[in-house]
C-alpha positions, 0 to 999 in steps of 0.5 A: 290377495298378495301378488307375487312378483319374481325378478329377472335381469337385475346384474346390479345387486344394489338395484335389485334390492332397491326394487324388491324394497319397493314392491314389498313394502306396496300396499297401494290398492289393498293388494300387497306384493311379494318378491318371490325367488323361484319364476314358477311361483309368480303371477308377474315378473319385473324384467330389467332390460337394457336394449332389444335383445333382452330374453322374455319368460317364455312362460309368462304372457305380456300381461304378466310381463313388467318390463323395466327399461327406457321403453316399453316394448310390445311384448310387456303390457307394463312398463316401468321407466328405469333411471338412469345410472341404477337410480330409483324409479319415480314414485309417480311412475311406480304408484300408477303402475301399481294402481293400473295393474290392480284395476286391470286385476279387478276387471279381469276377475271371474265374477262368482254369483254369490248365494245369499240366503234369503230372509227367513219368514214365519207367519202365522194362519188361523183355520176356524169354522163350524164343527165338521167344516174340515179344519183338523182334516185340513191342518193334518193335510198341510202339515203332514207329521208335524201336525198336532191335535186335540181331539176328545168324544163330545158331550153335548149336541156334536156327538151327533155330527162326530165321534170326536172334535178339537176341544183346544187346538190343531196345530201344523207347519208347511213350509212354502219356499225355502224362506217361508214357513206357516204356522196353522192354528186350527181353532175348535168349531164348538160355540164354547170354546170360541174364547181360544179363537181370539187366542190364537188370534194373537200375531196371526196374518190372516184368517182361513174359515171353512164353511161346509157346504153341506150344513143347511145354515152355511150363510149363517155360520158365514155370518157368524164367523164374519162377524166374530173376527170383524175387528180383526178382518178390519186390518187384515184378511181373510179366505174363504174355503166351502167344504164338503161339496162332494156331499153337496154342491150347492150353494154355489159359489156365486152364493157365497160371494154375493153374500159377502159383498153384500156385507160390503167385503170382498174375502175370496171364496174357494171349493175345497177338499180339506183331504186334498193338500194342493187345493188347502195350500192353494187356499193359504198361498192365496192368502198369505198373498192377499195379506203381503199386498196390504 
Protein backbone atom coordinates (compact mmCIF):
# COMPACT_ATOMS: atom_id res chain seq x y z
CA UNK A 1 0.00 0.00 0.00
CA UNK A 2 1.45 3.29 -1.30
CA UNK A 3 2.07 5.79 2.01
CA UNK A 4 0.98 9.24 1.14
CA UNK A 5 3.08 12.10 2.49
CA UNK A 6 2.19 15.89 2.26
CA UNK A 7 5.04 18.71 3.15
CA UNK A 8 4.59 21.42 5.25
CA UNK A 9 7.06 24.30 5.97
CA UNK A 10 9.71 23.93 3.43
CA UNK A 11 10.39 28.02 2.52
CA UNK A 12 13.22 26.96 0.50
CA UNK A 13 11.96 25.40 -3.21
CA UNK A 14 15.47 23.86 -3.86
CA UNK A 15 14.88 21.94 -0.39
CA UNK A 16 11.45 20.69 -0.90
CA UNK A 17 12.29 18.97 -4.06
CA UNK A 18 15.25 17.50 -3.08
CA UNK A 19 13.04 15.60 -0.23
CA UNK A 20 10.00 15.07 -2.12
CA UNK A 21 12.68 13.36 -4.73
CA UNK A 22 13.79 11.21 -2.09
CA UNK A 23 10.24 9.90 -0.79
CA UNK A 24 8.99 9.27 -4.00
CA UNK A 25 11.61 7.27 -5.52
CA UNK A 26 11.69 5.18 -1.60
CA UNK A 27 10.67 1.75 -2.50
CA UNK A 28 12.60 0.39 0.78
CA UNK A 29 10.44 -2.19 2.60
CA UNK A 30 7.93 -2.95 -0.30
CA UNK A 31 6.03 0.40 0.66
CA UNK A 32 6.20 3.06 -1.98
CA UNK A 33 5.42 6.76 -1.00
CA UNK A 34 3.70 9.57 -2.75
CA UNK A 35 3.98 13.26 -2.20
CA UNK A 36 0.95 14.52 -2.16
CA UNK A 37 -0.19 18.42 -2.53
CA UNK A 38 -3.68 18.54 -0.58
CA UNK A 39 -2.68 17.79 3.67
CA UNK A 40 -6.14 16.08 3.61
CA UNK A 41 -5.04 13.47 1.27
CA UNK A 42 -1.84 12.22 3.64
CA UNK A 43 -1.66 9.45 6.06
CA UNK A 44 1.98 11.21 7.12
CA UNK A 45 3.51 14.63 6.86
CA UNK A 46 7.21 15.94 6.92
CA UNK A 47 7.17 18.96 9.08
CA UNK A 48 10.45 21.11 8.46
CA UNK A 49 10.97 23.02 11.56
CA UNK A 50 13.61 25.63 12.56
CA UNK A 51 12.90 26.35 16.46
CA UNK A 52 10.15 25.55 19.03
CA UNK A 53 7.67 27.89 17.73
CA UNK A 54 6.86 25.81 14.51
CA UNK A 55 2.76 25.25 14.08
CA UNK A 56 1.92 21.20 13.95
CA UNK A 57 -1.09 19.88 11.96
CA UNK A 58 -3.78 19.91 14.05
CA UNK A 59 -5.39 17.11 12.47
CA UNK A 60 -2.37 14.77 12.53
CA UNK A 61 -1.50 12.98 15.69
CA UNK A 62 2.52 12.62 16.63
CA UNK A 63 2.26 9.16 15.02
CA UNK A 64 1.70 10.60 11.91
CA UNK A 65 4.10 13.69 12.25
CA UNK A 66 7.84 13.59 10.42
CA UNK A 67 9.27 16.55 12.05
CA UNK A 68 12.15 17.48 10.00
CA UNK A 69 14.73 19.49 12.48
CA UNK A 70 18.02 19.44 14.33
CA UNK A 71 15.81 17.89 17.14
CA UNK A 72 12.97 15.64 17.76
CA UNK A 73 10.49 17.04 19.45
CA UNK A 74 7.83 15.07 21.70
CA UNK A 75 5.13 16.21 19.55
CA UNK A 76 6.42 13.75 16.16
CA UNK A 77 6.97 10.48 16.81
CA UNK A 78 9.60 10.44 13.60
CA UNK A 79 12.42 12.41 13.46
CA UNK A 80 14.38 13.20 10.41
CA UNK A 81 18.07 15.23 11.21
CA UNK A 82 17.91 18.47 8.67
CA UNK A 83 21.54 19.41 7.63
CA UNK A 84 22.44 22.26 7.60
CA UNK A 85 22.69 25.26 5.08
CA UNK A 86 19.59 23.17 3.14
CA UNK A 87 21.97 20.11 2.35
CA UNK A 88 20.40 16.42 1.85
CA UNK A 89 19.64 14.26 5.01
CA UNK A 90 22.09 11.39 5.52
CA UNK A 91 20.84 8.37 3.50
CA UNK A 92 21.51 6.21 6.88
CA UNK A 93 19.05 8.50 8.57
CA UNK A 94 16.51 8.48 5.69
CA UNK A 95 16.57 4.62 5.33
CA UNK A 96 16.18 3.88 9.14
CA UNK A 97 13.19 6.35 9.23
CA UNK A 98 11.93 4.65 6.18
CA UNK A 99 12.32 1.13 7.64
CA UNK A 100 10.99 2.30 11.35
CA UNK A 101 8.00 3.64 10.00
CA UNK A 102 6.95 0.41 7.82
CA UNK A 103 7.68 -1.82 10.75
CA UNK A 104 5.72 0.32 13.17
CA UNK A 105 2.90 0.18 10.14
CA UNK A 106 3.13 -3.57 10.04
CA UNK A 107 2.64 -3.86 14.02
CA UNK A 108 -0.08 -1.66 14.04
CA UNK A 109 -2.23 -3.57 11.57
CA UNK A 110 -5.53 -4.99 12.40
CA UNK A 111 -5.05 -8.70 11.88
CA UNK A 112 -8.31 -9.67 9.52
CA UNK A 113 -8.86 -13.86 10.01
CA UNK A 114 -8.69 -15.15 6.74
CA UNK A 115 -11.25 -17.67 5.39
CA UNK A 116 -9.36 -20.37 3.96
CA UNK A 117 -11.42 -22.99 2.32
CA UNK A 118 -10.69 -26.11 3.35
CA UNK A 119 -9.72 -29.40 1.23
CA UNK A 120 -12.36 -30.85 -0.49
CA UNK A 121 -12.75 -34.82 0.28
CA UNK A 122 -15.06 -37.38 -1.38
CA UNK A 123 -14.89 -40.74 -0.28
CA UNK A 124 -16.42 -43.58 -1.42
CA UNK A 125 -18.82 -46.21 0.83
CA UNK A 126 -20.06 -49.67 0.16
CA UNK A 127 -23.55 -50.74 1.91
CA UNK A 128 -23.90 -54.79 1.03
CA UNK A 129 -25.87 -57.43 2.66
CA UNK A 130 -28.53 -59.84 2.20
CA UNK A 131 -32.00 -59.27 0.34
CA UNK A 132 -34.13 -57.54 2.53
CA UNK A 133 -31.42 -56.42 5.03
CA UNK A 134 -32.29 -52.56 4.33
CA UNK A 135 -29.32 -51.47 1.99
CA UNK A 136 -31.82 -49.34 -0.81
CA UNK A 137 -33.81 -48.07 2.23
CA UNK A 138 -30.84 -46.98 3.81
CA UNK A 139 -28.74 -45.22 0.50
CA UNK A 140 -32.46 -43.11 -0.05
CA UNK A 141 -32.50 -42.19 3.73
CA UNK A 142 -28.89 -40.89 3.25
CA UNK A 143 -29.01 -39.62 0.26
CA UNK A 144 -32.50 -38.13 0.10
CA UNK A 145 -32.97 -36.72 -3.77
CA UNK A 146 -29.97 -37.47 -4.93
CA UNK A 147 -30.52 -41.05 -4.70
CA UNK A 148 -30.73 -43.63 -7.49
CA UNK A 149 -31.90 -47.22 -7.77
CA UNK A 150 -32.19 -50.21 -9.60
CA UNK A 151 -35.00 -51.93 -8.80
CA UNK A 152 -36.95 -54.64 -10.78
CA UNK A 153 -39.65 -57.73 -9.77
CA UNK A 154 -37.55 -60.68 -8.79
CA UNK A 155 -37.64 -64.04 -10.86
CA UNK A 156 -36.25 -66.48 -8.47
CA UNK A 157 -36.59 -67.30 -4.72
CA UNK A 158 -36.70 -63.15 -3.62
CA UNK A 159 -40.22 -62.74 -4.59
CA UNK A 160 -40.85 -64.34 -1.66
CA UNK A 161 -39.30 -61.68 0.68
CA UNK A 162 -40.19 -58.35 -1.84
CA UNK A 163 -41.73 -57.09 -4.61
CA UNK A 164 -38.93 -55.99 -5.88
CA UNK A 165 -35.00 -55.73 -5.16
CA UNK A 166 -31.59 -53.76 -6.72
CA UNK A 167 -30.45 -55.93 -9.85
CA UNK A 168 -27.43 -53.54 -10.24
CA UNK A 169 -27.11 -50.75 -7.74
CA UNK A 170 -28.09 -48.00 -5.49
CA UNK A 171 -26.51 -44.91 -5.72
CA UNK A 172 -26.59 -41.86 -3.04
CA UNK A 173 -24.32 -38.56 -1.64
CA UNK A 174 -24.38 -37.12 1.84
CA UNK A 175 -22.53 -34.34 2.47
CA UNK A 176 -21.13 -34.67 5.87
CA UNK A 177 -19.18 -31.08 6.65
CA UNK A 178 -18.81 -28.67 4.44
CA UNK A 179 -15.47 -30.42 2.89
CA UNK A 180 -16.57 -33.96 3.04
CA UNK A 181 -18.93 -35.61 0.50
CA UNK A 182 -19.66 -39.61 0.49
CA UNK A 183 -20.36 -41.50 -2.12
CA UNK A 184 -22.61 -44.62 -1.23
CA UNK A 185 -22.90 -47.35 -3.33
CA UNK A 186 -25.35 -49.90 -2.44
CA UNK A 187 -24.61 -53.13 -3.87
CA UNK A 188 -27.51 -55.90 -4.98
CA UNK A 189 -28.06 -58.74 -1.97
CA UNK A 190 -29.01 -61.54 -4.49
CA UNK A 191 -25.92 -64.37 -4.78
CA UNK A 192 -25.77 -63.82 -8.57
CA UNK A 193 -25.25 -60.61 -8.76
CA UNK A 194 -22.20 -60.75 -5.87
CA UNK A 195 -19.92 -60.05 -9.08
CA UNK A 196 -21.04 -55.96 -9.08
CA UNK A 197 -19.62 -56.03 -5.25
CA UNK A 198 -16.37 -56.42 -6.25
CA UNK A 199 -17.29 -53.82 -8.79
CA UNK A 200 -18.23 -51.29 -6.82
CA UNK A 201 -15.43 -52.27 -4.50
CA UNK A 202 -13.29 -50.11 -6.65
CA UNK A 203 -11.40 -47.14 -4.54
CA UNK A 204 -13.93 -47.57 -1.81
CA UNK A 205 -12.67 -46.52 1.85
CA UNK A 206 -14.72 -48.86 3.60
CA UNK A 207 -17.59 -51.24 3.97
CA UNK A 208 -20.95 -50.95 5.55
CA UNK A 209 -22.92 -54.58 5.83
CA UNK A 210 -26.26 -54.67 7.07
CA UNK A 211 -27.42 -57.88 8.60
CA UNK A 212 -31.11 -58.20 9.27
CA UNK A 213 -31.83 -59.38 12.52
CA UNK A 214 -34.92 -60.86 11.58
CA UNK A 215 -33.35 -63.75 9.18
CA UNK A 216 -32.93 -66.77 11.15
CA UNK A 217 -29.44 -67.25 9.58
CA UNK A 218 -27.93 -63.74 10.36
CA UNK A 219 -24.54 -65.18 11.67
CA UNK A 220 -24.12 -66.96 8.70
CA UNK A 221 -24.85 -64.34 6.10
CA UNK A 222 -22.37 -62.23 8.74
CA UNK A 223 -20.01 -65.22 7.81
CA UNK A 224 -20.42 -64.73 4.09
CA UNK A 225 -20.20 -61.48 3.71
CA UNK A 226 -16.88 -61.64 5.92
CA UNK A 227 -15.72 -63.81 4.05
CA UNK A 228 -16.51 -62.46 0.78
CA UNK A 229 -14.57 -59.15 1.12
CA UNK A 230 -11.76 -60.78 3.38
CA UNK A 231 -9.06 -59.58 1.20
CA UNK A 232 -10.53 -56.03 0.94
CA UNK A 233 -11.27 -56.17 5.04
CA UNK A 234 -7.42 -57.11 5.43
CA UNK A 235 -6.28 -52.91 4.47
CA UNK A 236 -9.44 -51.34 5.10
CA UNK A 237 -12.64 -51.29 7.37
CA UNK A 238 -15.77 -52.24 8.02
CA UNK A 239 -19.16 -51.50 10.18
CA UNK A 240 -21.49 -53.50 11.08
CA UNK A 241 -25.21 -52.49 10.99
CA UNK A 242 -28.30 -55.20 12.42
CA UNK A 243 -31.29 -54.22 10.85
CA UNK A 244 -34.76 -55.10 11.52
CA UNK A 245 -34.88 -55.14 15.16
CA UNK A 246 -38.17 -53.97 15.65
CA UNK A 247 -39.12 -57.31 14.22
CA UNK A 248 -36.77 -59.13 16.04
CA UNK A 249 -34.38 -58.28 18.95
CA UNK A 250 -32.83 -60.87 19.33
CA UNK A 251 -29.49 -61.88 18.81
CA UNK A 252 -28.22 -59.38 20.65
CA UNK A 253 -25.53 -57.36 19.97
CA UNK A 254 -23.06 -59.01 22.11
CA UNK A 255 -24.11 -62.03 19.69
CA UNK A 256 -22.63 -60.43 16.91
CA UNK A 257 -19.77 -59.06 18.51
CA UNK A 258 -18.69 -62.53 19.81
CA UNK A 259 -18.80 -63.88 16.55
CA UNK A 260 -16.66 -61.60 14.93
CA UNK A 261 -14.02 -61.45 17.28
CA UNK A 262 -13.95 -65.04 17.37
CA UNK A 263 -12.93 -64.44 13.67
CA UNK A 264 -10.14 -62.69 15.04
CA UNK A 265 -11.51 -59.04 13.85
CA UNK A 266 -12.98 -56.42 15.77
CA UNK A 267 -15.40 -54.26 13.02
CA UNK A 268 -17.90 -52.35 15.38
CA UNK A 269 -21.34 -53.61 15.54
CA UNK A 270 -24.51 -51.10 15.67
CA UNK A 271 -28.60 -51.35 15.98
CA UNK A 272 -29.89 -49.71 13.10
CA UNK A 273 -33.07 -48.46 11.58
CA UNK A 274 -32.35 -48.19 7.74
CA UNK A 275 -35.52 -45.47 7.74
CA UNK A 276 -33.85 -43.33 10.28
CA UNK A 277 -31.26 -41.01 8.60
CA UNK A 278 -29.46 -40.14 12.20
CA UNK A 279 -28.58 -43.72 13.21
CA UNK A 280 -27.32 -44.80 9.26
CA UNK A 281 -25.22 -41.41 9.30
CA UNK A 282 -24.09 -42.50 12.79
CA UNK A 283 -22.97 -45.57 11.36
CA UNK A 284 -20.84 -44.03 7.93
CA UNK A 285 -19.24 -41.41 10.35
CA UNK A 286 -18.47 -44.21 12.55
CA UNK A 287 -16.77 -45.52 9.67
CA UNK A 288 -15.39 -43.01 7.77
CA UNK A 289 -13.70 -42.31 11.02
CA UNK A 290 -12.31 -45.76 11.69
CA UNK A 291 -10.93 -45.62 8.04
CA UNK A 292 -8.98 -41.98 8.56
CA UNK A 293 -7.16 -43.59 12.02
CA UNK A 294 -5.57 -46.59 9.71
Amino acid sequence: MTIRLAMLGFNDAAESARLAALFTHARHWQQPWEVVEQVADAEFVLLAADDETTHYPPHFSPDNIILYANQPSQQAKWHLLRPANAQTPSPLDFTLLLKNITQSRVKSAPVIPVKTAAKSESLKVLIVGSVGSGKTTAVKTLGGSSAISTEAKPSDQTQLQKSTTTVAMDFGTLRLDDATQVRLYGSPGQRRFDFMGDILLHKAAGLIILIGNDRSDCLSELNYYLNAYHDFLRTHPAVIGVTHNDISPTPALRVYADFIQARGQFWPVRKVDARNHLEMKGLVDLLIETARLR
